[in-house]
C-alpha positions as CSV (number, residue, x, y, z in Angstrom):
1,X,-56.7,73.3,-274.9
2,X,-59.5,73.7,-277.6
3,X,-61.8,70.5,-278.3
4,X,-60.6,70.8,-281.7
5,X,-56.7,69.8,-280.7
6,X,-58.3,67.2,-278.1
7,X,-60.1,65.5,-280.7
8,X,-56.9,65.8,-283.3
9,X,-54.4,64.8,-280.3
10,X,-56.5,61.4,-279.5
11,X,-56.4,60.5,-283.5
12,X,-52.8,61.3,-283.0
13,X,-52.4,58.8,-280.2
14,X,-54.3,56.2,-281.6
15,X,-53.0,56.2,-285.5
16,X,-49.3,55.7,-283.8
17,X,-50.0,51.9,-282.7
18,X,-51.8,51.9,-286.2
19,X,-49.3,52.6,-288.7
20,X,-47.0,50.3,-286.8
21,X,-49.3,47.4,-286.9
22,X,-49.8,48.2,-290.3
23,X,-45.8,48.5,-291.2
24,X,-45.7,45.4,-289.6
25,X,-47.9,43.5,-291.9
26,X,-46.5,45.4,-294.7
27,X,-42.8,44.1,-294.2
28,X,-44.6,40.4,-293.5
29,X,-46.3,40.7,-296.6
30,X,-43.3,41.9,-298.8
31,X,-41.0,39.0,-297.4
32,X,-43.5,36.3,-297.8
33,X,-43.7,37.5,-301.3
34,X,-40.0,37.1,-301.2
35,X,-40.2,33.7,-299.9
36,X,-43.0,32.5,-302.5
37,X,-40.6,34.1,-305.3
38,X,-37.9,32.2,-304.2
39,X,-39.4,28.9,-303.7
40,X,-43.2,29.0,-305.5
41,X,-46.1,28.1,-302.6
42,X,-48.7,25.5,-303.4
43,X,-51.0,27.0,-300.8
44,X,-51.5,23.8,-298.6
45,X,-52.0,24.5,-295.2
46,X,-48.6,22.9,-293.2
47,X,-46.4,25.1,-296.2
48,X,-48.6,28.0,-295.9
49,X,-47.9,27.3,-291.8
50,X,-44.3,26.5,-292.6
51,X,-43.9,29.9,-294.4
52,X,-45.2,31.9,-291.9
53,X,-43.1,31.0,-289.1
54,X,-40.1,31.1,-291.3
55,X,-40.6,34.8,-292.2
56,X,-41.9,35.5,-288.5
57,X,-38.3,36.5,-286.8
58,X,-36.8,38.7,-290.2
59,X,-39.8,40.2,-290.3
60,X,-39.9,40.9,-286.8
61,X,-35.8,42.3,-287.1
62,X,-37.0,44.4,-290.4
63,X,-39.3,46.2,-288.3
64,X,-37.0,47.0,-285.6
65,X,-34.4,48.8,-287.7
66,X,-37.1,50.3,-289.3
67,X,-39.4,51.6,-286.7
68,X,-35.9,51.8,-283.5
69,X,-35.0,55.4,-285.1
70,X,-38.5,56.9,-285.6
71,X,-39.4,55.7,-282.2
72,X,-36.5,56.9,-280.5
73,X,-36.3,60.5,-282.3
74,X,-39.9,60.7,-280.8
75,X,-39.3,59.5,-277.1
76,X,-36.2,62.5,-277.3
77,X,-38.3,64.8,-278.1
78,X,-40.3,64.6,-274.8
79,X,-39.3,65.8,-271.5
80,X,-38.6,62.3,-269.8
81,X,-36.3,61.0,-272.5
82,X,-34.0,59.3,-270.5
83,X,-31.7,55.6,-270.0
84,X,-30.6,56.1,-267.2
85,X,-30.7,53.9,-264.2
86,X,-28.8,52.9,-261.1
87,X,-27.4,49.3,-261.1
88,X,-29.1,48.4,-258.1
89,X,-32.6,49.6,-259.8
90,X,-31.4,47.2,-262.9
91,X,-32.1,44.3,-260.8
92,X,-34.9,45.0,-259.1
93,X,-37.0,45.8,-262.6
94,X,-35.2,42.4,-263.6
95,X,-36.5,40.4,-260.8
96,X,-39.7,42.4,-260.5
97,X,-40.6,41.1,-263.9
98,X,-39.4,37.5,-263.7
99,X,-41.7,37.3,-260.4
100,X,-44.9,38.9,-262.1
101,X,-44.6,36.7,-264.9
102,X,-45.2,33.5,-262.6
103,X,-47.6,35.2,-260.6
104,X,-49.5,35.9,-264.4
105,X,-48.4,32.6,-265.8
106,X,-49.4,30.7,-263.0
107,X,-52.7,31.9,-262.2
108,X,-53.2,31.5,-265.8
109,X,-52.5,27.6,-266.0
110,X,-54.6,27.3,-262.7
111,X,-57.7,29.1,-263.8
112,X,-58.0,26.5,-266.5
113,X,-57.9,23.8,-264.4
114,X,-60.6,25.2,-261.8
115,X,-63.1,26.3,-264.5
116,X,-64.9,25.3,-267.9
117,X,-62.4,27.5,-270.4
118,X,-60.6,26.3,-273.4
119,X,-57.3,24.9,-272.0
120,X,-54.8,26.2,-274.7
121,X,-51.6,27.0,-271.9
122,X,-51.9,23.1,-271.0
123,X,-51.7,21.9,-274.8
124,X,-49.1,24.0,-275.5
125,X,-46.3,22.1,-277.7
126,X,-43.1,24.0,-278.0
127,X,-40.1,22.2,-280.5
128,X,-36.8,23.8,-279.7
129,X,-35.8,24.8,-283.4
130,X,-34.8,28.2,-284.9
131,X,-38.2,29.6,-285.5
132,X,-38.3,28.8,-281.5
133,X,-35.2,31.1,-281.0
134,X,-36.4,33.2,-283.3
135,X,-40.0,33.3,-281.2
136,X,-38.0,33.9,-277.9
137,X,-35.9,37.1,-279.5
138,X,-38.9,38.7,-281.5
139,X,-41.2,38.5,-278.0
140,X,-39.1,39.2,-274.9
141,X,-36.6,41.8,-276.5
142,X,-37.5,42.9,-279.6
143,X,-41.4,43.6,-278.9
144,X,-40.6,44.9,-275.3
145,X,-38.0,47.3,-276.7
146,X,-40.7,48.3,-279.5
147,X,-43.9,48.8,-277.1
148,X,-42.0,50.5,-274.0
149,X,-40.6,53.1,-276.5
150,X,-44.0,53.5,-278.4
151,X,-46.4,53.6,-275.8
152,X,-44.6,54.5,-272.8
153,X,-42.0,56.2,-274.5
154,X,-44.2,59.1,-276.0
155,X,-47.9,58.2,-276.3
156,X,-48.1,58.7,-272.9
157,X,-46.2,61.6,-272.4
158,X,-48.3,62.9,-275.4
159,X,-51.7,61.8,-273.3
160,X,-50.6,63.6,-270.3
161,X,-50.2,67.0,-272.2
162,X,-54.1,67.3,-272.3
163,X,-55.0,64.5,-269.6
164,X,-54.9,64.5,-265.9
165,X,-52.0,61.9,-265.1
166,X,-54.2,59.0,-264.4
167,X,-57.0,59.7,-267.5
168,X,-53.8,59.0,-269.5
169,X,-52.4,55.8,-267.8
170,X,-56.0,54.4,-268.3
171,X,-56.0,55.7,-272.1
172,X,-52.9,54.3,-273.0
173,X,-53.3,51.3,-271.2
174,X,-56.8,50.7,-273.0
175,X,-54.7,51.3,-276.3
176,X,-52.0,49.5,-275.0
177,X,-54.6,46.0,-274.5
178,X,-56.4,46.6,-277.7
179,X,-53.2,46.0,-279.7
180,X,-53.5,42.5,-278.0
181,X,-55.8,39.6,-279.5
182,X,-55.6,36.6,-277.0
183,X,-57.3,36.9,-273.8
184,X,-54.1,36.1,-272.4
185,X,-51.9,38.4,-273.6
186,X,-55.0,41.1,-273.4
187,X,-55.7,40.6,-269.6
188,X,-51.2,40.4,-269.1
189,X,-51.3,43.6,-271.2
190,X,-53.5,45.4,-268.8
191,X,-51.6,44.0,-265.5
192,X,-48.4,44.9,-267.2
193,X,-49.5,48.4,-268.4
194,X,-50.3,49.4,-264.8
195,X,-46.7,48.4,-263.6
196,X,-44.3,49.6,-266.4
197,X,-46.3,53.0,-266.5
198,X,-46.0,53.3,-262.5
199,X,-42.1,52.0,-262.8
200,X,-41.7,55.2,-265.5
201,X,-43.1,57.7,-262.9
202,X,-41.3,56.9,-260.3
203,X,-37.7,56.2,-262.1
204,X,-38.2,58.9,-264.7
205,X,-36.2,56.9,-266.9
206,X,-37.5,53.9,-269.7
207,X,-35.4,51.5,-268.8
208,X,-37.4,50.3,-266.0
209,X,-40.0,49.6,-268.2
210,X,-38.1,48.2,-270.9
211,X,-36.5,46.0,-268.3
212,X,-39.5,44.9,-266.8
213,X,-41.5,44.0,-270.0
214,X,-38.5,42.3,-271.1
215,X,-38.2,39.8,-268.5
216,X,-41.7,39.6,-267.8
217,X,-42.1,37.9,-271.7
218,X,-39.1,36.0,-271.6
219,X,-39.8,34.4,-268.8
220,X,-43.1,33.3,-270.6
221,X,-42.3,32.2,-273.2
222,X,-39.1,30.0,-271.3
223,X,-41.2,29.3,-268.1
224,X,-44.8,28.2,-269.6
225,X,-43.7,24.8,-271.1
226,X,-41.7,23.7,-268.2
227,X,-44.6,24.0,-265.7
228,X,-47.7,23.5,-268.1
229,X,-47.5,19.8,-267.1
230,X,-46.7,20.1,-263.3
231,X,-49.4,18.9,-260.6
232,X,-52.2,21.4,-258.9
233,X,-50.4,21.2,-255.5
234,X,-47.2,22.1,-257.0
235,X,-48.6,24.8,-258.8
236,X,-50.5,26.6,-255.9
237,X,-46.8,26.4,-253.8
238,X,-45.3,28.0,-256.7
239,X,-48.3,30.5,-257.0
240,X,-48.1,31.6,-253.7
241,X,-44.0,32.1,-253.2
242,X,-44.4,34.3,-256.4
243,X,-47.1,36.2,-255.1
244,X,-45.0,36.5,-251.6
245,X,-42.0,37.9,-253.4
246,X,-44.3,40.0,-255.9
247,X,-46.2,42.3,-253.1
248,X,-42.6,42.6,-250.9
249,X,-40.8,44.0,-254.1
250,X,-43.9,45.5,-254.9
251,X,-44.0,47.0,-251.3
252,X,-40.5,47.4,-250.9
253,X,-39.8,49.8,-253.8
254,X,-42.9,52.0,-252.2
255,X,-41.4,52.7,-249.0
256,X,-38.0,53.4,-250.6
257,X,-40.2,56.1,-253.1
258,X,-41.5,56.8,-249.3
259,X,-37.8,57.8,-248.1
260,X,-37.0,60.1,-250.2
């Protein structure tokens, strides 16, 4: 391939995650215009705050019907383009991510406790309202569903047209992390860009991935508060079971890859 279509096909990959960030912020911006037509803001901080979270989860819906189609006409296009998976595959991705996201969550809330960082997983306050169902929809099924059809679905199948195989699971994972602004969701985005990129190879099907990113956040955002609070000792038993079960289904859907 010429430099010229290198260059033009890396621009290509990159202004993807772009626009949608953009569109994004674009549908925010026109319903929390909406919003302040409806009901006129005075600009003090708690509305301002207020306002936000109440135009989080429409906003988050608008750009799913919005961005579904486009994504999904894309992802057909390329040659692995399919849903397909067996049921017994279902659970595995299911449990796969449900275990990773303890492993993640706990070593998280232990690191702060063993060294000088702010500790913002142990003052996390959660209030069990709408925006907070509206938080657990938008993050663990809506985002998941988004992300595994952008990046995985055909960025990387659109990287590995002019990249060795793993040039483009490092590219689109350092795309993939970049779209990320905490340090905790940018060092779970590179753990989780690894796995759902290896689950897609071997099952040749996006579903894994979905499944797996899905889980993986809801059990986040539904796991973090519960724990946040619990003792050291409890949290390095709970560390290590998790990291038990993580390498043997880690290990276990290796040597059945192995098999055939």
């Amino acid at each position: 391939m010429k430099k010229e279509s290198k260059i033009q096909s890396i621009f290509k990959i990159i202004g993807w995650p772009i626009l949608f960030g953009l569109g994004q912020l674009l549908i925010m911006l026109i319903l929390f215009l909406i919003v302040g037509w409806i009901k006129p803001i005075s600009f003090t901080e708690f509305e301002l705050q207020d306002r936000m979270k109440t135009i989080l989860f429409p906003s988050t819906l608008c750009s799913f019907f919005v961005f579904l189609p486009i994504f999904l006409k894309k992802y057909k296009s390329e040659k692995i383009n399919r849903f397909q998976l067996r049921k017994n595959k279902i659970l595995y991705y299911v449990l796969f991510g449900i275990v990773t996201s303890f492993v993640i969550n706990i070593f998280f809330l232990k690191l702060e406790r063993m060294i000088p960082i702010p500790a913002t997983l142990h003052q996390m306050e959660v209030s069990y309202d709408w925006y907070y169902v509206g938080r657990v929809f938008s993050t663990a099924f809506i985002g998941p569903i988004l992300e595994e059809l952008l990046f995985r679905g055909f960025l990387y199948q659109e990287a590995k047209k002019w990249m060795k195989p793993m040039r483009a699971i490092l590219f689109i994972t350092v795309i993939f992390t970049l779209c990320h602004v905490t340090i905790y969701s940018f060092l779970t985005a590179i753990v989780t860009s690894f796995l759902v990129l290896d689950a897609l190879e071997k099952e040749k099907s996006l579903t894994a991935p979905i499944l797996f990113h899905i889980f993986l956040n809801l059990t986040s955002i539904l796991l973090l508060p519960l724990i946040v609070r619990y003792r050291m000792i409890i949290l390095d038993v709970l560390f290590l079971i998790s990291l038990v079960c993580f390498v043997i289904l880690y290990q276990l859907h290796r040597w059945r890859v192995k098999e055939k």
